[in-house]
Structures are given as structure tokens and as C-alpha cells.
mmCIF file of the protein (N, C-alpha, C, O) and its ligand, coordinates in Angstrom:
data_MODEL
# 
_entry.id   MODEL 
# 
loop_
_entity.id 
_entity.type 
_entity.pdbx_number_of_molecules 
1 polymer     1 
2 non-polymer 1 
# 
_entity_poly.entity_id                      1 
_entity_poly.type                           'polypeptide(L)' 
_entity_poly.nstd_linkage                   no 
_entity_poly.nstd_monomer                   no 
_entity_poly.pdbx_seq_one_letter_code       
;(UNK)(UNK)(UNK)(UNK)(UNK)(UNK)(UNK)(UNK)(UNK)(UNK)(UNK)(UNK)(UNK)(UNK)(UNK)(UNK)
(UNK)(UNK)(UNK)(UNK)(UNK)(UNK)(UNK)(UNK)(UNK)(UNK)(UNK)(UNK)(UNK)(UNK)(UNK)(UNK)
(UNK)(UNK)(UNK)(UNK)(UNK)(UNK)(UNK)(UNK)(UNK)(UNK)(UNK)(UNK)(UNK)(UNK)(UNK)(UNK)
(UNK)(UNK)
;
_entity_poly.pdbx_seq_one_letter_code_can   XXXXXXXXXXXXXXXXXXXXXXXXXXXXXXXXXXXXXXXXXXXXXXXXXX 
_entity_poly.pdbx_strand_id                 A 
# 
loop_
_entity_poly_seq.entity_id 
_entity_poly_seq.num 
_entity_poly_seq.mon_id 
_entity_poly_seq.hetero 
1 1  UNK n 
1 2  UNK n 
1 3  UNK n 
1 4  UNK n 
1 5  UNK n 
1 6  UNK n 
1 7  UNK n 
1 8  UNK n 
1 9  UNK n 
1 10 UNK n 
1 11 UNK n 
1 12 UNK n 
1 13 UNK n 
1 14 UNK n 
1 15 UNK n 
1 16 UNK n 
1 17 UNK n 
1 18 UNK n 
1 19 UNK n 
1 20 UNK n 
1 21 UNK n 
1 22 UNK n 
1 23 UNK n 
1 24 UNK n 
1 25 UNK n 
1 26 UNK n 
1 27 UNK n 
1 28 UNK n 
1 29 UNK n 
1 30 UNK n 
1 31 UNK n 
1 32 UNK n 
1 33 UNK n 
1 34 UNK n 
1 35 UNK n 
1 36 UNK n 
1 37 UNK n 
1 38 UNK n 
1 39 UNK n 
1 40 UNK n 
1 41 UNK n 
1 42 UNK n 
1 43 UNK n 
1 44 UNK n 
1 45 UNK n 
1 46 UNK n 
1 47 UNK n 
1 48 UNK n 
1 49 UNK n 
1 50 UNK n 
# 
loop_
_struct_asym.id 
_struct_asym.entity_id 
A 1 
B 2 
# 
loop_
_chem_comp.id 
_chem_comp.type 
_chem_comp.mon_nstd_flag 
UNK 'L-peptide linking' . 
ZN  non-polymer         . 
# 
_pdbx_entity_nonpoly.entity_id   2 
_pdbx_entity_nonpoly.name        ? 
_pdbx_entity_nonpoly.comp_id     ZN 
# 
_pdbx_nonpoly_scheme.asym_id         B 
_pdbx_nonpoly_scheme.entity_id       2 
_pdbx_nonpoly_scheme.mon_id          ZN 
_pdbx_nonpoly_scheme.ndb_seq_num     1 
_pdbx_nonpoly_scheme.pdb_seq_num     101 
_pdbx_nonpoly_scheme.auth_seq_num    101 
_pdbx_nonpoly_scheme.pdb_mon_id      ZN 
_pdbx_nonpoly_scheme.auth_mon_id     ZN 
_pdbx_nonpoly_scheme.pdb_strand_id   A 
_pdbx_nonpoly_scheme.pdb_ins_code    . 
# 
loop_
_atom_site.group_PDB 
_atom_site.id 
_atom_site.type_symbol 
_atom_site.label_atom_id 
_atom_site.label_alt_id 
_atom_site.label_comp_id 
_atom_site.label_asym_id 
_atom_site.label_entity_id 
_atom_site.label_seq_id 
_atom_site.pdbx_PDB_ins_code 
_atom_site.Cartn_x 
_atom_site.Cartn_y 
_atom_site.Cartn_z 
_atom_site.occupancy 
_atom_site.B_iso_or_equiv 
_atom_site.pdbx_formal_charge 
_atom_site.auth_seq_id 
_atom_site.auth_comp_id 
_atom_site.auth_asym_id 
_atom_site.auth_atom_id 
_atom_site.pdbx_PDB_model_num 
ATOM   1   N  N  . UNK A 1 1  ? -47.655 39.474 54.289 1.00 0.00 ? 1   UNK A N  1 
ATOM   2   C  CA . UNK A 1 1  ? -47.477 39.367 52.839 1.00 0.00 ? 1   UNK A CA 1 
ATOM   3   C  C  . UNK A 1 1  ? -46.067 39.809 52.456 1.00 0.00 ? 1   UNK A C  1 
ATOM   4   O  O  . UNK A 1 1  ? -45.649 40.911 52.810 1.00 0.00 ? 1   UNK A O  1 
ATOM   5   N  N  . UNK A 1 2  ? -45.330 38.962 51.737 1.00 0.00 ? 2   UNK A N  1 
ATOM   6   C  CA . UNK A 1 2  ? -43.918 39.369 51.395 1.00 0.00 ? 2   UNK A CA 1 
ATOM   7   C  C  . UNK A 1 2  ? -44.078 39.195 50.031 1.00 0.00 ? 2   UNK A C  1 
ATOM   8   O  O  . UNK A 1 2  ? -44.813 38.414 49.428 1.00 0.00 ? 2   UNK A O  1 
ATOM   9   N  N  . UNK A 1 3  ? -43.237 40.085 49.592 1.00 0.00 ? 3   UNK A N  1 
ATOM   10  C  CA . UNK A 1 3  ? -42.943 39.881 48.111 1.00 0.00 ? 3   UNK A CA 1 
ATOM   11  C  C  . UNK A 1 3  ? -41.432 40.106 47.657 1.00 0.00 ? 3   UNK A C  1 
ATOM   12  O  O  . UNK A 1 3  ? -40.632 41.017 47.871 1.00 0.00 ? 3   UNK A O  1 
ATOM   13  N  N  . UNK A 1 4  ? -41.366 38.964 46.976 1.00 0.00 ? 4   UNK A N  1 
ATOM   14  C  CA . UNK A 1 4  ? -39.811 38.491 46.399 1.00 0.00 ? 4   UNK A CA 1 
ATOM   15  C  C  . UNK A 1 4  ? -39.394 39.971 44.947 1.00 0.00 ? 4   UNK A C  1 
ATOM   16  O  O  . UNK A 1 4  ? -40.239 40.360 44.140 1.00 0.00 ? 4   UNK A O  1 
ATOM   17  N  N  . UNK A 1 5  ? -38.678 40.228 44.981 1.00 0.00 ? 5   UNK A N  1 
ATOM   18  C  CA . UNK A 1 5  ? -38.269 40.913 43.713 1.00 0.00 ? 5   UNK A CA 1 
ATOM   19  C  C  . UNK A 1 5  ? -37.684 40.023 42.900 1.00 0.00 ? 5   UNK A C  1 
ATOM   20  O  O  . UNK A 1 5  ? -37.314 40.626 41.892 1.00 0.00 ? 5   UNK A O  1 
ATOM   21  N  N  . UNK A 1 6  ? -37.371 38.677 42.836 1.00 0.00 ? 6   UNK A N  1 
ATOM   22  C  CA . UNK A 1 6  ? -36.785 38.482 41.687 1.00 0.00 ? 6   UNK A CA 1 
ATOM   23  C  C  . UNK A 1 6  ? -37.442 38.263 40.803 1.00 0.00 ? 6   UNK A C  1 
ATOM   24  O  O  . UNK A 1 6  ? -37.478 39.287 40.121 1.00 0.00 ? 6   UNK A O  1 
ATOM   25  N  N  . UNK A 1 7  ? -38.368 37.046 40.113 1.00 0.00 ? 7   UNK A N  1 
ATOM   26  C  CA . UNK A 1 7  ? -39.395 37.181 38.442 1.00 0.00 ? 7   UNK A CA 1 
ATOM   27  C  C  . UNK A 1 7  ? -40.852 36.990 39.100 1.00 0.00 ? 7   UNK A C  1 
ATOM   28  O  O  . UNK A 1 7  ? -41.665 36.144 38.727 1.00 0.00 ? 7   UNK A O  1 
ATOM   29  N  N  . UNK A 1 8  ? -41.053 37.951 40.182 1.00 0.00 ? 8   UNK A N  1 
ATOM   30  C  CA . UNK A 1 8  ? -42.378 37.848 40.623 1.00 0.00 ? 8   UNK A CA 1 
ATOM   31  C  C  . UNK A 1 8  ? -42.399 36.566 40.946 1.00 0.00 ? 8   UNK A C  1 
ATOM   32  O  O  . UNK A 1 8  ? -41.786 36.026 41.866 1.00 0.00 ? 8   UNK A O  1 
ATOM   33  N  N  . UNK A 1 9  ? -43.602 35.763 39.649 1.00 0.00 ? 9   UNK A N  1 
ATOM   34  C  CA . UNK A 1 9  ? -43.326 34.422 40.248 1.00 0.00 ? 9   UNK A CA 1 
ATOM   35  C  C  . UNK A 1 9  ? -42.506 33.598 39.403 1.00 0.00 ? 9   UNK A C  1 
ATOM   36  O  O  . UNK A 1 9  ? -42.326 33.731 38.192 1.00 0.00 ? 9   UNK A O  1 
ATOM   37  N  N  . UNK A 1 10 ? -41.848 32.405 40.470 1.00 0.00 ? 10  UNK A N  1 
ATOM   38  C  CA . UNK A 1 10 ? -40.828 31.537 39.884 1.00 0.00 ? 10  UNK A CA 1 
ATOM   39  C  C  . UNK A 1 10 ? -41.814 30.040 39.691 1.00 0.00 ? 10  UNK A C  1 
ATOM   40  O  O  . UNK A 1 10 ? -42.655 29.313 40.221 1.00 0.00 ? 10  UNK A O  1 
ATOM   41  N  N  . UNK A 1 11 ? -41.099 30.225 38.692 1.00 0.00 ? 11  UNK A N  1 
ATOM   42  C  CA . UNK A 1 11 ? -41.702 27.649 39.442 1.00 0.00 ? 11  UNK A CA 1 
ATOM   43  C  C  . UNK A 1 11 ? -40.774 27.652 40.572 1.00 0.00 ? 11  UNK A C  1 
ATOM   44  O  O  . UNK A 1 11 ? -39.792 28.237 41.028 1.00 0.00 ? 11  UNK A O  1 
ATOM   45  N  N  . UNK A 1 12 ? -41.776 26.482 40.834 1.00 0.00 ? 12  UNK A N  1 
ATOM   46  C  CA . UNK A 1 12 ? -41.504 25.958 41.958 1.00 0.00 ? 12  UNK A CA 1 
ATOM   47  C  C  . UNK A 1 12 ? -41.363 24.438 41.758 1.00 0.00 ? 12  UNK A C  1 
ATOM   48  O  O  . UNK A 1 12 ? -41.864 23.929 40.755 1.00 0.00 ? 12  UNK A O  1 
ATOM   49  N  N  . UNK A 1 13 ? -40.659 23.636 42.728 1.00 0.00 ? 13  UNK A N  1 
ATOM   50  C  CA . UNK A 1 13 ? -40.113 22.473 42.571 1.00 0.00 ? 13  UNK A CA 1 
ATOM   51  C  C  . UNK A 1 13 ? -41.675 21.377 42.021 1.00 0.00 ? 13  UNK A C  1 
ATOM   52  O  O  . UNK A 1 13 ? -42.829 21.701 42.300 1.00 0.00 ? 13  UNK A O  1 
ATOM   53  N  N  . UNK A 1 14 ? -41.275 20.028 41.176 1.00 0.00 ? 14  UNK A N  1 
ATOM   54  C  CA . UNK A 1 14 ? -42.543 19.534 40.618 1.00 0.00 ? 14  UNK A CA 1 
ATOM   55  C  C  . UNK A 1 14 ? -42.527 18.373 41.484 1.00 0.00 ? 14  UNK A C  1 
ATOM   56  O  O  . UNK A 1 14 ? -43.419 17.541 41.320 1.00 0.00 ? 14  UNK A O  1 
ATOM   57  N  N  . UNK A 1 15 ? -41.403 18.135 42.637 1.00 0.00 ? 15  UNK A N  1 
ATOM   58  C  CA . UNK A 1 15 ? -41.228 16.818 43.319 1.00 0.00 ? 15  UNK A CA 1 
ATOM   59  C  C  . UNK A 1 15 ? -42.660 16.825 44.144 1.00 0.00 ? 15  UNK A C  1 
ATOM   60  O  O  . UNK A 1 15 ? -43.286 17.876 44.279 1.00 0.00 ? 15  UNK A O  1 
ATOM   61  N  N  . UNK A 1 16 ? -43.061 15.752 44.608 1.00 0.00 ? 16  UNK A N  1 
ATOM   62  C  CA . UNK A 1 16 ? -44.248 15.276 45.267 1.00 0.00 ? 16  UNK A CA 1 
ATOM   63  C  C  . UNK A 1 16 ? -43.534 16.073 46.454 1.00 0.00 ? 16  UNK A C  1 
ATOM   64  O  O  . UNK A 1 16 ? -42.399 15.941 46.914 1.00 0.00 ? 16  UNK A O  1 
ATOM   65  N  N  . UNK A 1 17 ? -44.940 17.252 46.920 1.00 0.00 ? 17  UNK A N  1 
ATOM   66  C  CA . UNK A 1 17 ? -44.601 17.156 48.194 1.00 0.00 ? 17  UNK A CA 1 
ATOM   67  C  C  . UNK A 1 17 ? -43.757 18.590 48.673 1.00 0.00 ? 17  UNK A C  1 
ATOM   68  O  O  . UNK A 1 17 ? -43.932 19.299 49.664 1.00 0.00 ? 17  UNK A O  1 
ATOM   69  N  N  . UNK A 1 18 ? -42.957 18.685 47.757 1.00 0.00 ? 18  UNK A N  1 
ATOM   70  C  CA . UNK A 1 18 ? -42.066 19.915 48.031 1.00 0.00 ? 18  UNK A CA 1 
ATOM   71  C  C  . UNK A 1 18 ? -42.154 20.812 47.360 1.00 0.00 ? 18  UNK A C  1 
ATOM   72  O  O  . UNK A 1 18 ? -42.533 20.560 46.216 1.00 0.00 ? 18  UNK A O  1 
ATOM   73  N  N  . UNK A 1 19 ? -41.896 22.109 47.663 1.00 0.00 ? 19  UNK A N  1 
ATOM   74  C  CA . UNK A 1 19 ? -42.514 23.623 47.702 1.00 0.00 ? 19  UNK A CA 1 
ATOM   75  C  C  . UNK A 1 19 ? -41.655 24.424 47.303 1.00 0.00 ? 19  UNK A C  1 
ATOM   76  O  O  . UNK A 1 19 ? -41.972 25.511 46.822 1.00 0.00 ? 19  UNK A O  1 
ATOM   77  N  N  . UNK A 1 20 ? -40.148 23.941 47.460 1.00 0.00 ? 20  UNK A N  1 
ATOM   78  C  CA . UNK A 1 20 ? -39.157 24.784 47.200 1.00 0.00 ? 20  UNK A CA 1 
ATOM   79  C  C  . UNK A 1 20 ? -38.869 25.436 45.621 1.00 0.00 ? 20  UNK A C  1 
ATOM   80  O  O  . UNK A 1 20 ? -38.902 24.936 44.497 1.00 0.00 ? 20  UNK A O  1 
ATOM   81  N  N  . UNK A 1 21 ? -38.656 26.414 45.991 1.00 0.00 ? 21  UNK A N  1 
ATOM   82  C  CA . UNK A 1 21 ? -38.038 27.503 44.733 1.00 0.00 ? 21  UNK A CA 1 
ATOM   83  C  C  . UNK A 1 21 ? -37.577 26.414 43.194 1.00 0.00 ? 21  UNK A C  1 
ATOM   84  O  O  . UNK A 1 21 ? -36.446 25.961 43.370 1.00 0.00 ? 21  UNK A O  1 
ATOM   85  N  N  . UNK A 1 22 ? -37.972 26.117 42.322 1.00 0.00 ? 22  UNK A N  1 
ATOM   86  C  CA . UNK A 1 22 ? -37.077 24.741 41.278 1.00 0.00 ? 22  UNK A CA 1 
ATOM   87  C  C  . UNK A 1 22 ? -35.895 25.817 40.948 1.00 0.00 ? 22  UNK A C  1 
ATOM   88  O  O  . UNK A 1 22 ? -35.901 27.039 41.095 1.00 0.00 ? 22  UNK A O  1 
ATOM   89  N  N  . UNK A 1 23 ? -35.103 25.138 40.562 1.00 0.00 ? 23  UNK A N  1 
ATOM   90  C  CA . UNK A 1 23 ? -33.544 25.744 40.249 1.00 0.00 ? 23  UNK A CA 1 
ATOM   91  C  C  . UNK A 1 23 ? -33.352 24.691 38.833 1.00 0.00 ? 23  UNK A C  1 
ATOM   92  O  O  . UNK A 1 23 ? -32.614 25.079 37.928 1.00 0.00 ? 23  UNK A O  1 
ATOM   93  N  N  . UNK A 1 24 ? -33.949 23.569 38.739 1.00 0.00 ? 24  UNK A N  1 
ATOM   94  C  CA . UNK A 1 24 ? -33.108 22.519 37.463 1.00 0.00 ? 24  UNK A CA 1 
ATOM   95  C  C  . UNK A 1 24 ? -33.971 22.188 36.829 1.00 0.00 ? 24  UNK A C  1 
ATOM   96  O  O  . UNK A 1 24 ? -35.001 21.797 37.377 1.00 0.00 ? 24  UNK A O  1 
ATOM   97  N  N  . UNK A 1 25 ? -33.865 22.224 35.579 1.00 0.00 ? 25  UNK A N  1 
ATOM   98  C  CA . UNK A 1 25 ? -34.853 21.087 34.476 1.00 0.00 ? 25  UNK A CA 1 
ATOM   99  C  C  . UNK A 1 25 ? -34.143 20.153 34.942 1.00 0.00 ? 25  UNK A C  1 
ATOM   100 O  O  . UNK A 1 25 ? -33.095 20.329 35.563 1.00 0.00 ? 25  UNK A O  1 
ATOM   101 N  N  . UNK A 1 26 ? -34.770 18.825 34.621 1.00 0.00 ? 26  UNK A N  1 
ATOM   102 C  CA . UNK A 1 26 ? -34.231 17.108 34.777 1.00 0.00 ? 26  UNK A CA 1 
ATOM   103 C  C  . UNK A 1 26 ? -34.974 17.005 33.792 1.00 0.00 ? 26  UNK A C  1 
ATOM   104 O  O  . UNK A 1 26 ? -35.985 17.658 33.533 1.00 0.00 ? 26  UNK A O  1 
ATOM   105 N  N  . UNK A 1 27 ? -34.306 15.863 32.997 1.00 0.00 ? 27  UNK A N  1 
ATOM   106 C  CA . UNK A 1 27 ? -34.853 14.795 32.612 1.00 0.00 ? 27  UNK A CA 1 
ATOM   107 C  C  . UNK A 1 27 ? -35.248 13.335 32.877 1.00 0.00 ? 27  UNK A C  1 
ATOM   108 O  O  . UNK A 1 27 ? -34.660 12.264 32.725 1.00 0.00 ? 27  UNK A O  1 
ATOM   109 N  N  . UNK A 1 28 ? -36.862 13.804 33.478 1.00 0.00 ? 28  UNK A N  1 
ATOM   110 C  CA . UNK A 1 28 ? -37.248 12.569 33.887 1.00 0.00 ? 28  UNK A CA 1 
ATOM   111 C  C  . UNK A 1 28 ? -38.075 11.307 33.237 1.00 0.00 ? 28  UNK A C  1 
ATOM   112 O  O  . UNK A 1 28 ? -39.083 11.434 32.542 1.00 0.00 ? 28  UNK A O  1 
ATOM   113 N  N  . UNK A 1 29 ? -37.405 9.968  33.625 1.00 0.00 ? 29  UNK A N  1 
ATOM   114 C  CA . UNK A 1 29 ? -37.894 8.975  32.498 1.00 0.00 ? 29  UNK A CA 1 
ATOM   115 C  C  . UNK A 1 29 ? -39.497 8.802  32.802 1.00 0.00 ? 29  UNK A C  1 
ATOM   116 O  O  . UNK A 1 29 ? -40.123 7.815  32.415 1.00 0.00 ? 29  UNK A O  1 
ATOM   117 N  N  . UNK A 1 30 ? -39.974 9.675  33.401 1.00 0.00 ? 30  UNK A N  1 
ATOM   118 C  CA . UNK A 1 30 ? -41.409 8.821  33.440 1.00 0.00 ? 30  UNK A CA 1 
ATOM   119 C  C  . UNK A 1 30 ? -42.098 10.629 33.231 1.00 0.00 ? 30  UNK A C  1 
ATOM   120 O  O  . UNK A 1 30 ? -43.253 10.633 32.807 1.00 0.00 ? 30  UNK A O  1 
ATOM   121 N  N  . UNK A 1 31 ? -41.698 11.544 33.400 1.00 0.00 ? 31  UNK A N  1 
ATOM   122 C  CA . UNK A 1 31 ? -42.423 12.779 33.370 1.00 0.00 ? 31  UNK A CA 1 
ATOM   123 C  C  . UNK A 1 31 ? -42.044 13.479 32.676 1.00 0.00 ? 31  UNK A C  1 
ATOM   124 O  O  . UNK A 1 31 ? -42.506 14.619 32.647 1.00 0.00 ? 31  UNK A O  1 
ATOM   125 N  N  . UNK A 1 32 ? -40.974 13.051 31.772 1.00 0.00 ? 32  UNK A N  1 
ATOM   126 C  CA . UNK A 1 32 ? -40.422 13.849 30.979 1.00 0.00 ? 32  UNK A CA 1 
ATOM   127 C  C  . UNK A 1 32 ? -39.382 15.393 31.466 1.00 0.00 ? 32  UNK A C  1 
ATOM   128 O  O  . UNK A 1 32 ? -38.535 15.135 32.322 1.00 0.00 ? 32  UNK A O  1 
ATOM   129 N  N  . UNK A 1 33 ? -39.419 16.821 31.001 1.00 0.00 ? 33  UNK A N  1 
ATOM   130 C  CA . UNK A 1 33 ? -38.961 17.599 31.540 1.00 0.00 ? 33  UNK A CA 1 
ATOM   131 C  C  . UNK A 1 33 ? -39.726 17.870 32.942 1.00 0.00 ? 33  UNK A C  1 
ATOM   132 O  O  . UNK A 1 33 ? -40.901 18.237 32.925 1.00 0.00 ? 33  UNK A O  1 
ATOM   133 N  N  . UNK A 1 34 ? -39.063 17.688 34.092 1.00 0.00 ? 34  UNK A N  1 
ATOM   134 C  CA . UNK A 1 34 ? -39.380 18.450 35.544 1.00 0.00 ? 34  UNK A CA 1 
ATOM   135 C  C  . UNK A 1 34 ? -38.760 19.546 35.976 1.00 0.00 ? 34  UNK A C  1 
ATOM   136 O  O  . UNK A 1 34 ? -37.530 19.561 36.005 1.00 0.00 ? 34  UNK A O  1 
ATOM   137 N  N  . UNK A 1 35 ? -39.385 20.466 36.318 1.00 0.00 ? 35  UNK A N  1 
ATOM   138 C  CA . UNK A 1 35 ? -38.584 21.341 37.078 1.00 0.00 ? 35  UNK A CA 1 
ATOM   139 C  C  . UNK A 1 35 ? -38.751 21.008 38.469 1.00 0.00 ? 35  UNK A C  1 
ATOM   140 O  O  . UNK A 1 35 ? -39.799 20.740 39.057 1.00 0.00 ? 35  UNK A O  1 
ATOM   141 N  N  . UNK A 1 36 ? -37.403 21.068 38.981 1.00 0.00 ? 36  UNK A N  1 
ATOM   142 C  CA . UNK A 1 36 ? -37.031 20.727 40.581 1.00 0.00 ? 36  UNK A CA 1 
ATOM   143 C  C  . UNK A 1 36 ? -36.274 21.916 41.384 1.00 0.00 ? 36  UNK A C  1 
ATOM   144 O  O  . UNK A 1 36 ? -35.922 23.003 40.925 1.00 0.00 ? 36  UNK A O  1 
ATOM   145 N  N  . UNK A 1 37 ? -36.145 21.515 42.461 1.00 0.00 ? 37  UNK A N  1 
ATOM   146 C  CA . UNK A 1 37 ? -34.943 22.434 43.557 1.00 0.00 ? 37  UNK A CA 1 
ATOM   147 C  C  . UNK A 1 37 ? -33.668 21.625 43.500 1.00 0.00 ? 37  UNK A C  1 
ATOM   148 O  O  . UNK A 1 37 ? -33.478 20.568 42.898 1.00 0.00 ? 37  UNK A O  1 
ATOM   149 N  N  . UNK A 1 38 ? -32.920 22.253 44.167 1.00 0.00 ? 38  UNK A N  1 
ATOM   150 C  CA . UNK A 1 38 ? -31.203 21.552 44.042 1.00 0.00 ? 38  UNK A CA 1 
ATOM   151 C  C  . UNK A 1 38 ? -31.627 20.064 45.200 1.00 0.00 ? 38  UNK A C  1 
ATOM   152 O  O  . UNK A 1 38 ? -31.275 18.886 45.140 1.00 0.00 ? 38  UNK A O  1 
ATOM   153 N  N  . UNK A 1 39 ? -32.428 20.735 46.089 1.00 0.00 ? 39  UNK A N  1 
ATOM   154 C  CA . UNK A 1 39 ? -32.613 19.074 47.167 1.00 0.00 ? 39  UNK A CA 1 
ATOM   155 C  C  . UNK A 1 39 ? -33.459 17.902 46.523 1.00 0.00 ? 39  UNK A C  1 
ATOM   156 O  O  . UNK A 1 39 ? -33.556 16.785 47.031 1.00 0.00 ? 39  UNK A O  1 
ATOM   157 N  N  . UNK A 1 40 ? -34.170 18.370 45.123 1.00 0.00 ? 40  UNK A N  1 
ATOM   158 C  CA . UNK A 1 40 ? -34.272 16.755 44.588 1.00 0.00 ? 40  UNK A CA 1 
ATOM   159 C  C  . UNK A 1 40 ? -33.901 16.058 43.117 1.00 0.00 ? 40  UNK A C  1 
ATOM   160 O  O  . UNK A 1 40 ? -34.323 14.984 42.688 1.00 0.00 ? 40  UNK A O  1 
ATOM   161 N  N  . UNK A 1 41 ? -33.055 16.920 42.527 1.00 0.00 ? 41  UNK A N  1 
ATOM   162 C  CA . UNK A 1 41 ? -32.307 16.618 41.217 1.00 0.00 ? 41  UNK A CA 1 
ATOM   163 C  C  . UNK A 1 41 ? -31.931 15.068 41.423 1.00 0.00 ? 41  UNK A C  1 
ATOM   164 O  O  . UNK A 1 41 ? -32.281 14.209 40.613 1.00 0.00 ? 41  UNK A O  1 
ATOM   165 N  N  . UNK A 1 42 ? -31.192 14.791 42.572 1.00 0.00 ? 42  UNK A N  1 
ATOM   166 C  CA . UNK A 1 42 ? -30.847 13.459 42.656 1.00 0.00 ? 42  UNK A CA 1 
ATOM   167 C  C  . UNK A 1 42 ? -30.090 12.782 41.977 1.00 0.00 ? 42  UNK A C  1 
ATOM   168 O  O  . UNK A 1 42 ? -28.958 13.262 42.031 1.00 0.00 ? 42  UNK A O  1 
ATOM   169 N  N  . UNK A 1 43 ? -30.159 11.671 41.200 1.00 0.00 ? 43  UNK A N  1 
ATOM   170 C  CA . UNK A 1 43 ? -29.273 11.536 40.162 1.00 0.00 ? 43  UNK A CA 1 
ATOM   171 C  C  . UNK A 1 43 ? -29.574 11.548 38.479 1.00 0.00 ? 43  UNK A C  1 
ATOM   172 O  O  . UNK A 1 43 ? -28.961 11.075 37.522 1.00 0.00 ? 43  UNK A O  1 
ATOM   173 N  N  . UNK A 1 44 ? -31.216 12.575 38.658 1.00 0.00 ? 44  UNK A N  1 
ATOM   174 C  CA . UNK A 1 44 ? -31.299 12.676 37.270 1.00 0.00 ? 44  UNK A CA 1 
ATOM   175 C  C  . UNK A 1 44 ? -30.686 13.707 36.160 1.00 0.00 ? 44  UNK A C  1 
ATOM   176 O  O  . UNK A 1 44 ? -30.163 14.742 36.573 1.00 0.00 ? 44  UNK A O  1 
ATOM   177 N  N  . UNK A 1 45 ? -30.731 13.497 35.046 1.00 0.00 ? 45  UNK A N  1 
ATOM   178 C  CA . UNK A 1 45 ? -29.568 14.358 33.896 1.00 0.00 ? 45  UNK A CA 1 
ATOM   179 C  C  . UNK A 1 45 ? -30.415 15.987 34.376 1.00 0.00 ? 45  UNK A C  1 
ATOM   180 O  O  . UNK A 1 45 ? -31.617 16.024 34.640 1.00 0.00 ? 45  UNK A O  1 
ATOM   181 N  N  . UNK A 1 46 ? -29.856 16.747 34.396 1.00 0.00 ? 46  UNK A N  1 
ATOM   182 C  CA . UNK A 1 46 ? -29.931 18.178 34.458 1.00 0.00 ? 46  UNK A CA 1 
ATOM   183 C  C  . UNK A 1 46 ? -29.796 18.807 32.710 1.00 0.00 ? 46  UNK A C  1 
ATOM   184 O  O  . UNK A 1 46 ? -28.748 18.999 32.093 1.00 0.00 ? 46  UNK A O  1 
ATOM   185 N  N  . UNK A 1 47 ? -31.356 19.051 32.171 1.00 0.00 ? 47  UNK A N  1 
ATOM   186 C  CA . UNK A 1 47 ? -31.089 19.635 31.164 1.00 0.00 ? 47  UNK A CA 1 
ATOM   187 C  C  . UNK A 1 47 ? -30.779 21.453 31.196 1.00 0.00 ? 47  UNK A C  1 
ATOM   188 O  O  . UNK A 1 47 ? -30.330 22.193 30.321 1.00 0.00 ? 47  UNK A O  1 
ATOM   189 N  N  . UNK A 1 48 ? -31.064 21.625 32.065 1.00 0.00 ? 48  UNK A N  1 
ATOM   190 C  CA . UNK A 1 48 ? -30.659 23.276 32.003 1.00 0.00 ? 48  UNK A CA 1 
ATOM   191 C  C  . UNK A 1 48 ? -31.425 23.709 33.440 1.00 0.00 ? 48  UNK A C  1 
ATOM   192 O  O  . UNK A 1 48 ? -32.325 23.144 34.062 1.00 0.00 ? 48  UNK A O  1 
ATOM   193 N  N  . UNK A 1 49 ? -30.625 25.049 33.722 1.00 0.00 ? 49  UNK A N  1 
ATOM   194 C  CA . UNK A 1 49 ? -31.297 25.517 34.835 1.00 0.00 ? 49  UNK A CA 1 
ATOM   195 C  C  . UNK A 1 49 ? -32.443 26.478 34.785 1.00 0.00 ? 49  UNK A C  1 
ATOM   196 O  O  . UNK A 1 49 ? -32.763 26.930 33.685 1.00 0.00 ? 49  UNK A O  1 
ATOM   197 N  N  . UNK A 1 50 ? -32.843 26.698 35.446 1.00 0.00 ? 50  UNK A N  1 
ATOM   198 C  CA . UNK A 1 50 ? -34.538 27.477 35.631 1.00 0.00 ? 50  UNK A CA 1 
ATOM   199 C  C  . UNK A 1 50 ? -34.189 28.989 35.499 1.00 0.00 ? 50  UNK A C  1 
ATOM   200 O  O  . UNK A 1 50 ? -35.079 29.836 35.572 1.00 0.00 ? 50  UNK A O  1 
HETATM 201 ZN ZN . ZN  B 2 .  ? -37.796 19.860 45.644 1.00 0.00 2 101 ZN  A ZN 1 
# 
């Protein structure tokens, strides 16, 4: 059992599939605001970071 000190818990990425820590709002055209990790922002608009 590990425990992170930074906000307890964080979101986590909303991409299918992946688990990672989210770091970005996007604005996505079909889901609206997502929170993601830096490995799947991709080329959508970045409304603010997490
Ligand atoms: Zn991800």
C-alpha cells in the first residue's frame, strides 16, 4: 500500500484504457470537458490544467 502526498486523490486520465495521473482539461468535441494525462491530449484544445 503506498500513499501519494500530493491531493490524496487526483483524477485520473478519462482516455479509454489509460490509468495515468490526468494533468489537462481538453476540450473534447464529442465528450465535452475531459480530463487526460500529457500522453493523450493529442491535438485537442487544452482548457486548463488539473
Ligand atoms: Zn491518458
Amino acid at each position: 500500500m503506498s500513499v501519494d502526498t500530493d491531493d490524496g486523490f487526483g483524477p485520473f486520465c478519462g482516455a479509454l484504457g489509460c490509468t495515468d495521473d490526468a494533468e489537462y482539461v481538453i476540450d473534447h468535441p464529442k465528450h465535452g470537458e475531459l480530463t487526460v494525462c500529457s500522453g493523450c491530449v493529442g491535438d485537442y484544445e487544452v482548457i486548463r490544467l488539473v
